[in-house]
C-alpha positions in Angstrom: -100.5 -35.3 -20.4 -103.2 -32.6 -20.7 -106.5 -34.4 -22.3 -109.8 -33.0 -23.1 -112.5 -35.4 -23.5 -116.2 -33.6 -25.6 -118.9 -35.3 -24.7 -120.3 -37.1 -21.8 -122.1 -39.8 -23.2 -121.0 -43.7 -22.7 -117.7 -43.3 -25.0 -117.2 -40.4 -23.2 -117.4 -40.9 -20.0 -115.5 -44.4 -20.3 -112.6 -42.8 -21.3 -112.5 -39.8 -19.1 -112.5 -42.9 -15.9 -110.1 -44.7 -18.1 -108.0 -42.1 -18.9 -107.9 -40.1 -15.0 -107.4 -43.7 -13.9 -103.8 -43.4 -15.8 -103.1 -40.4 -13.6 -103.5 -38.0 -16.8 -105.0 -34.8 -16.4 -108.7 -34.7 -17.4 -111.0 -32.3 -18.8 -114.6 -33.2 -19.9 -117.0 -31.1 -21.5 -120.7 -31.3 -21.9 -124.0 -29.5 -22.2 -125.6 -31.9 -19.3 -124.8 -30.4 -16.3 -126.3 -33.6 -14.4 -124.2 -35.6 -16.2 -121.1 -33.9 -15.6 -122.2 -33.5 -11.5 -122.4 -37.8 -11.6 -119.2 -38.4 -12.9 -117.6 -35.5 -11.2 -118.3 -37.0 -8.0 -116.4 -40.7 -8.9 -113.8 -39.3 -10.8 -110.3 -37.8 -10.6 -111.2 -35.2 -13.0 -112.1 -31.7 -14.0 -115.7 -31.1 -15.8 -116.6 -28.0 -17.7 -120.1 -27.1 -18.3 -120.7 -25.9 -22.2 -121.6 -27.0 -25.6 -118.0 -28.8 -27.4 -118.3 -26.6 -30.6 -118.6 -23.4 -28.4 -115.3 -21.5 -29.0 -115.9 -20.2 -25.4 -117.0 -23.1 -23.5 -113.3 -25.1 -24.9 -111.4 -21.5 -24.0 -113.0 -22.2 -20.2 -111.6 -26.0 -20.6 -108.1 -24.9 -21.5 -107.6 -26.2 -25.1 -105.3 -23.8 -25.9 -102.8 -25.8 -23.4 -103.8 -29.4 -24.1 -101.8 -32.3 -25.8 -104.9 -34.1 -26.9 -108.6 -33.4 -27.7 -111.0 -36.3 -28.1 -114.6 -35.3 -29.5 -116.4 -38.6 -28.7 -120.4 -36.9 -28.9 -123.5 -38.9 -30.9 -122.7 -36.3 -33.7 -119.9 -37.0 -36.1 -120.2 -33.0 -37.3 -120.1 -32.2 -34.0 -117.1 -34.2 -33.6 -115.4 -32.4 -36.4 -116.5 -29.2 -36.0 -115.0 -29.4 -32.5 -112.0 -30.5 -33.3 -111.4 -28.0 -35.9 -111.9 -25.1 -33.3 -110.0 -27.1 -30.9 -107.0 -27.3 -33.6 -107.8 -23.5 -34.3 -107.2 -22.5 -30.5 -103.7 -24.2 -29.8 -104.5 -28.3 -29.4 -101.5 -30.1 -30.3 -103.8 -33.4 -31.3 -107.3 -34.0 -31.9 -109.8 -37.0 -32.3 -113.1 -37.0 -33.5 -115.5 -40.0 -33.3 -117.0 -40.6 -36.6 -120.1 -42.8 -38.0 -119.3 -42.4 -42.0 -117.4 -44.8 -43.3 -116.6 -43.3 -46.1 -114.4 -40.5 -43.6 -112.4 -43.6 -43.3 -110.9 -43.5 -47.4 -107.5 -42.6 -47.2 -108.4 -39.9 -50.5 -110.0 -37.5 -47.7 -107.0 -37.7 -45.3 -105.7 -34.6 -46.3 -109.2 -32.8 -45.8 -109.4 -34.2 -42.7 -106.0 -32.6 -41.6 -106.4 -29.3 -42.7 -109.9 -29.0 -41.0 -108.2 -29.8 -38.1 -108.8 -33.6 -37.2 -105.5 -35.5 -37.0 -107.5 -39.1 -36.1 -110.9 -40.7 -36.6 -112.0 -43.4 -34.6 -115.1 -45.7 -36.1 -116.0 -47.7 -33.5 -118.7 -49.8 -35.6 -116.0 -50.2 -38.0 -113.9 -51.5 -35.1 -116.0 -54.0 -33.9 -116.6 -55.6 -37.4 -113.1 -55.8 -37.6 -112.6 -57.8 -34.7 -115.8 -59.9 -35.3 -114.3 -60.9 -38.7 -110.8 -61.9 -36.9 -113.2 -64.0 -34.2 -114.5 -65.7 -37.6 -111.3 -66.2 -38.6 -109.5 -67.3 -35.7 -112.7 -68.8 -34.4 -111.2 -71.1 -31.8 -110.1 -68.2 -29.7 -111.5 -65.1 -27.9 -109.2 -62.6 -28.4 -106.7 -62.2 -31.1 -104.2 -59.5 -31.9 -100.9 -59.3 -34.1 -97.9 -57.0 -34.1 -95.6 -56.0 -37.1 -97.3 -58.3 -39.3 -98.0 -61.0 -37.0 -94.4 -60.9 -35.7 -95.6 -61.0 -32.3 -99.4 -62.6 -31.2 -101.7 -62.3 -28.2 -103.9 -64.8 -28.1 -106.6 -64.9 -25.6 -107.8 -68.9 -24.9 -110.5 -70.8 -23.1 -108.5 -73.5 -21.1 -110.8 -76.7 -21.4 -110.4 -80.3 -19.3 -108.8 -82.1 -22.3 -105.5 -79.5 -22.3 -102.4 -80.7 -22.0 -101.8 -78.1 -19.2 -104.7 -77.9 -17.4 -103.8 -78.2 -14.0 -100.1 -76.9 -14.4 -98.6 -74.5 -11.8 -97.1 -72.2 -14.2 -93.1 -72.7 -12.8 -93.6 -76.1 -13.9 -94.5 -74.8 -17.5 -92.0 -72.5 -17.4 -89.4 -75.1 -17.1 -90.6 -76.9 -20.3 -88.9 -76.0 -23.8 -91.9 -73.9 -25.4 -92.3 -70.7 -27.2 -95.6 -69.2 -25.2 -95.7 -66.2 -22.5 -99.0 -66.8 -20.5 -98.7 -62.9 -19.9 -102.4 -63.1 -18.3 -105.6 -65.1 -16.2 -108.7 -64.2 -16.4 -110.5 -66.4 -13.7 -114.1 -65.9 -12.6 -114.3 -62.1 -12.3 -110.9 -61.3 -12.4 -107.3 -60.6 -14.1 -104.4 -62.0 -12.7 -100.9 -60.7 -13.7 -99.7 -64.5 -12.9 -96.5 -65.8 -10.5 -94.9 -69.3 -10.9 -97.0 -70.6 -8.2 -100.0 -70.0 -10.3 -102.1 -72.5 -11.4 -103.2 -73.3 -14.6 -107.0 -74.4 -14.2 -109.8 -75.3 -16.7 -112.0 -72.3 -17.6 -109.2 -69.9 -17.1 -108.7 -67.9 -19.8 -105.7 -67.4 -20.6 -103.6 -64.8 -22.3 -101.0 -66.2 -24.1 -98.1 -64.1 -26.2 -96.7 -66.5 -29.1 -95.1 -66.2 -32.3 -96.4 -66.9 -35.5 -95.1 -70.4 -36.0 -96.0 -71.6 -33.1 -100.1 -70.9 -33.6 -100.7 -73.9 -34.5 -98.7 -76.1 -31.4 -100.8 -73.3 -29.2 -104.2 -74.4 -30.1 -103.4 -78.1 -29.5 -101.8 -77.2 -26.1 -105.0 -75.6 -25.0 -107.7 -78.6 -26.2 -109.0 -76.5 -29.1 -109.4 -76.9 -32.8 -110.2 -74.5 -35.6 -113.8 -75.0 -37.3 -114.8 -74.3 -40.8 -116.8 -71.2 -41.1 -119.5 -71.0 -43.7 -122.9 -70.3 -42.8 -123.1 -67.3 -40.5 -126.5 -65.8 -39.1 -126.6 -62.5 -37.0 -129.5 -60.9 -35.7 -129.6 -57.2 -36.2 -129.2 -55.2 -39.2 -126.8 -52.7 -37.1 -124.2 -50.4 -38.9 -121.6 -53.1 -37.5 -123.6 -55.6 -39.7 -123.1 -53.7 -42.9 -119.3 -52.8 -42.1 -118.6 -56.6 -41.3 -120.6 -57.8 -44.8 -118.7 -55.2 -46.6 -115.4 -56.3 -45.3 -115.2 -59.9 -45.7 -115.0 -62.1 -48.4 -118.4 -63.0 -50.0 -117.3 -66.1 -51.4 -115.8 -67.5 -48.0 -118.4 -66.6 -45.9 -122.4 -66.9 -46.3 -124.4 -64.4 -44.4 -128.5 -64.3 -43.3 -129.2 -61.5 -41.4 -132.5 -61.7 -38.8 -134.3 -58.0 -37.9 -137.3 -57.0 -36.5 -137.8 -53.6 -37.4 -138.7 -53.7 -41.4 -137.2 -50.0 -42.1 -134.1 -51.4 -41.7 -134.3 -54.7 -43.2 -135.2 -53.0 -46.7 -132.0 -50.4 -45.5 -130.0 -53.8 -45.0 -131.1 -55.2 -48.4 -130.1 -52.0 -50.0 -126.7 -51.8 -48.9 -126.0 -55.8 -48.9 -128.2 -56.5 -51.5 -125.4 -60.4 -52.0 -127.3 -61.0 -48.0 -130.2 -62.5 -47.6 -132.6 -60.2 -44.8 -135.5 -61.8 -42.6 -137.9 -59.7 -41.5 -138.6 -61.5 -37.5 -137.4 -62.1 -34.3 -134.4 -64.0 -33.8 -135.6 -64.0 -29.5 -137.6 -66.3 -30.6 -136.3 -70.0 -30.5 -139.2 -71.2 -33.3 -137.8 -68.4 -35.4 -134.1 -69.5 -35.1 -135.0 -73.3 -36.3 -137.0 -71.8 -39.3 -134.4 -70.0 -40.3 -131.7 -72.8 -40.0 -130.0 -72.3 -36.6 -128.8 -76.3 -36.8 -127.0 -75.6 -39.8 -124.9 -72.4 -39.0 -121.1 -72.4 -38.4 -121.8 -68.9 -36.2 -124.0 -66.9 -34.3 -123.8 -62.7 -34.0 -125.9 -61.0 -31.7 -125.9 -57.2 -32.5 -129.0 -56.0 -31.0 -129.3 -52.8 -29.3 -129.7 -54.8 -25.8 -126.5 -56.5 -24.6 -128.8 -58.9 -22.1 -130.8 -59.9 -25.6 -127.6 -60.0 -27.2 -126.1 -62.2 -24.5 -129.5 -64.6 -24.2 -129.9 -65.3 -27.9 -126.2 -66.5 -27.9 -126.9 -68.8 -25.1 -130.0 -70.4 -27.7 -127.9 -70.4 -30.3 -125.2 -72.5 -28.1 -128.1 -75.0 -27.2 -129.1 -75.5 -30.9 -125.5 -76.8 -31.7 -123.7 -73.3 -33.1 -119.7 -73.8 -32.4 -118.9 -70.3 -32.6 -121.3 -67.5 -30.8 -120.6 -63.5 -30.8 -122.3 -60.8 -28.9 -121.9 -57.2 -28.9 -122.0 -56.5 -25.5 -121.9 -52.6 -24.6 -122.7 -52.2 -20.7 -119.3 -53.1 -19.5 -120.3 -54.4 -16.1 -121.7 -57.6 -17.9 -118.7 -58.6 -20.0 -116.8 -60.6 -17.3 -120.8 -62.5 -16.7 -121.1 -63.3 -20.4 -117.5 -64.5 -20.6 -118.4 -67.1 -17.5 -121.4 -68.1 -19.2 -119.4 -68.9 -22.5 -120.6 -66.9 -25.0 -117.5 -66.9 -26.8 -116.4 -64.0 -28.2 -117.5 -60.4 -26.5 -117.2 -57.2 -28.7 -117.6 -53.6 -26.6 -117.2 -50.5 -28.9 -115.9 -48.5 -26.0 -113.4 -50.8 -25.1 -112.6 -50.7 -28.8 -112.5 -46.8 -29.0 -110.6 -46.7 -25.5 -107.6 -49.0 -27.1 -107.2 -46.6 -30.2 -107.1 -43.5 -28.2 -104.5 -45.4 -26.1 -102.1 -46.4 -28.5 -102.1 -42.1 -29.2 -101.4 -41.8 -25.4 -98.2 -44.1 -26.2 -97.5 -42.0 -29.1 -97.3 -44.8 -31.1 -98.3 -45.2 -34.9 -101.3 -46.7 -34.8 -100.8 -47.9 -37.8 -98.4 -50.7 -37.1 -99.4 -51.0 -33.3 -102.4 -51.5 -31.8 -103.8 -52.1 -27.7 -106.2 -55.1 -26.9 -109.5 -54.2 -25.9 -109.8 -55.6 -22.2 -112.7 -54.5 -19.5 -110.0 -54.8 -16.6 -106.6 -54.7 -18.1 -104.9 -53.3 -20.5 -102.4 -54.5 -23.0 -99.7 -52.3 -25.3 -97.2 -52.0 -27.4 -94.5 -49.4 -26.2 -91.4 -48.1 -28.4 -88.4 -48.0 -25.7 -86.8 -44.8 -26.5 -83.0 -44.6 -26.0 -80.9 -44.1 -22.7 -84.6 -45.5 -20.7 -84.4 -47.0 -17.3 -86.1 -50.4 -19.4 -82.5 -51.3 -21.3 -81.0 -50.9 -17.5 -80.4 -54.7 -17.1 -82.5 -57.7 -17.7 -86.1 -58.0 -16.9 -85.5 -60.1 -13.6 -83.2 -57.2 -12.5 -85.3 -54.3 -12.9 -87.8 -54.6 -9.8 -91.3 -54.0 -12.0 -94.7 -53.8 -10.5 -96.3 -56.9 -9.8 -99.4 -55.7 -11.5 -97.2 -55.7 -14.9 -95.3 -58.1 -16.9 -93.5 -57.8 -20.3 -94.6 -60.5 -22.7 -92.6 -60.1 -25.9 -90.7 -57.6 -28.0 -90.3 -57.2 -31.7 -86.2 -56.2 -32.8 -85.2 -55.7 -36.1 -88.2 -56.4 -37.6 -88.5 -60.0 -35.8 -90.5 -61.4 -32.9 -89.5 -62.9 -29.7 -90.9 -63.8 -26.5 -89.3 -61.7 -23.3 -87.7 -64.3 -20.5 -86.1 -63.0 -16.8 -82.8 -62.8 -18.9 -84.0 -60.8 -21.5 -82.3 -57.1 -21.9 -84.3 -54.8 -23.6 -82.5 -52.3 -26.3 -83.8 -48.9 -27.4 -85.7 -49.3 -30.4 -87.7 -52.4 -29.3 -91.3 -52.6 -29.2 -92.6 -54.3 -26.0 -95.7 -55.7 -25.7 -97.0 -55.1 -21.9 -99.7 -56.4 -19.8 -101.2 -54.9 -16.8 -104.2 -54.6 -14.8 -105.9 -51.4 -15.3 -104.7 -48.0 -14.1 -101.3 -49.2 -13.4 -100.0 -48.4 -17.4 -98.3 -45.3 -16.2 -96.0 -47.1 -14.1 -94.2 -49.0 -16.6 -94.7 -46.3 -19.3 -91.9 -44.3 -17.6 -89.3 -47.0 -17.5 -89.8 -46.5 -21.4 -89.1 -43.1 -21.9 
């Protein structure tokens, strides 16, 4: 597939690694020469010099021959504007990277389409999204449901007290369950697991269920859900506002910590149900004035990831079950999962998943990718006649660095076993480390 990525910032430049690392064929545009010369030097990928809502500077890229545009600058009109031109010249899809909410309201889809703009991606609005499933589902790190929670993938913290701590995973295989542990994360890694695997406390584990079994999960892995109330976050961020506006006020009570006063009186203006505290919530005095002991949650969404990661370390000292942290630099997200933060929210990993579920040329409306820093997890539509429905899984030599975990067929969920044949029609959920998605995305089409 013939992508063009418009703009070399973090989003940017994320995906165009991501997205050469899938052996696609990359384009990225940008003003910054430098920038362009430092990622042109690590990365299988073609850079063009030139500003994104030039007409001449996306003629030199090629968009009249590409399959997908992605406008991911700081500049939401930018954004638009290129993809508009972008549509104009011969791009068969675009994406533009948007900061509006209200671009969001279905009522201005049809604008949206004729200028040119086939999908938006928010990813603030993303990241509140997930932060309110982490409140939700708080005894997990990672949550996400197909066809109406037909199929879930639950990510878990494997403590002492679980039942299978310990367990090579042929042994647990053997036992009469409903659970695919499709993934390991273990120290600093992602491990596409064999039966010789061990199951060992701290893992976290990826685990592909069914929606009647939640509940027999979370006792399996030592956990239990806790009653969410009282939730402070420090830093009155545009995630902050989305994630107030979203959730229900009368389930969950919000204080919100800032330092800069501008945009506590912004904060109070748009949330005016929240109550906003003008101080710093680095400080440890400032937390117990403001009731740290008697919060259900913690949410750090400062504009640092280390202050982000820090402050949810204090809160965990002062007693707070569940801790969140925003954490963008990407390098620190396997650290802050070691020091048990809890739950880790990254917008570009959040932006990346959309844009991959477009690469699947799935509706994105009903499917969705899970936001990991070193692997990468789908839901693929097998198309008829595809080397998948050959014979069952256990017959079809995959990659080791992939595994199917479940499938949804005629509407219903169900996990995916050696025996398992897959039909045409069936959407698979698939696991695999990262780069190696275009190897199994063959066997489905």
């Amino acid at each position: 597939m013939r992508i063009i990525v418009a703009g070399a910032g973090e989003v940017g430049v994320h995906l165009a690694r991501l997205l050469s690392q899938e052996e696609q064929d990359i384009t990225l545009i940008d003003k910054d020469a430098e920038k362009l010369r430092a990622i042109d030097s690590t990365c299988n990928l073609l850079t063009c010099t030139g500003n994104p809502i030039s007409f001449a500077a996306q003629r030199s890229a090629g968009v009249e021959n590409c399959d997908l545009f992605i406008a991911v600058t700081p500049y939401e009109t930018e954004n638009v504007i290129a993809c508009e031109i972008a549509k104009s010249l011969g791009a068969h899809k675009t994406v533009a990277r948007i900061d509006n909410y209200e671009f969001m309201d279905s009522a201005n889809r049809e604008l949206f389409l004729r200028l040119g703009v086939n999908n938006m991606i928010y990813p603030e609005y993303l990241a509140a999204l997930e932060i309110k499933t982490a409140l939700e589902r708080n005894w997990v790190r990672h949550w996400f449901e197909l066809h109406g929670g037909e199929i879930i993938v639950v990510g878990v913290k494997l403590r002492d007290n679980a039942r299978i701590a310990g367990m090579q995973l042929k042994d647990f295989a053997r036992q009469e369950h409903n659970f695919h542990v499709s993934a390991i994360r273990r120290h600093h890694q992602i491990i596409i697991p064999r039966g010789d695997d061990r199951l060992e406390p701290n893992d976290i584990l990826y685990i592909t269920t069914t929606s009647d079994h939640v509940d027999e999960l979370r006792d399996l892995c030592g956990k239990r859900a806790h009653p969410m109330r009282q939730i402070l976050i420090m830093g009155a961020s545009r995630i902050a506002i989305r994630l107030v506006n979203l959730v229900d006020s009368h389930r969950f009570k919000f204080k919100i910590i800032e330092m800069d006063r501008e945009r506590c009186i912004k904060m109070s203006e748009k949330c005016p149900e929240v109550e906003v505290v003008h101080g710093d919530a680095r400080d440890t005095d400032t937390l117990r004035d403001e009731g740290i002991a008697d919060m259900d949650a913690f949410i750090a969404l400062s504009e640092s990831s280390e202050t982000n990661i820090l402050a949810c370390l204090s809160a965990k000292e002062m007693g707070v079950k569940k801790t969140i942290a925003e954490v963008e630099n990407i390098q620190f997200i396997s650290e802050a999962e070691n020091l048990n933060i809890g739950t880790i929210i990254n917008k570009k990993l959040l932006a990346s998943s959309g844009i991959f579920q477009l690469l699947l040329d799935s509706d994105s409306n009903d499917a969705r990718c899970l936001a990991l820093a070193d692997a990468e997890v789908a839901e693929i539509e097998v198309k008829p006649k595809s080397k998948i429905t050959r014979g069952a899984v256990k017959d079809l030599s995959l990659p080791r660095d992939v595994t199917l975990a479940g499938l949804v067929r005629g509407g219903r969920g169900m996990l995916v076993g050696g025996n398992t044949v897959i039909e045409a029609g069936d959407h698979v959920v698939v696991f695999c480390l990262q780069g190696a998605l275009h190897k199994i995305e063959r066997l489905f089409n």
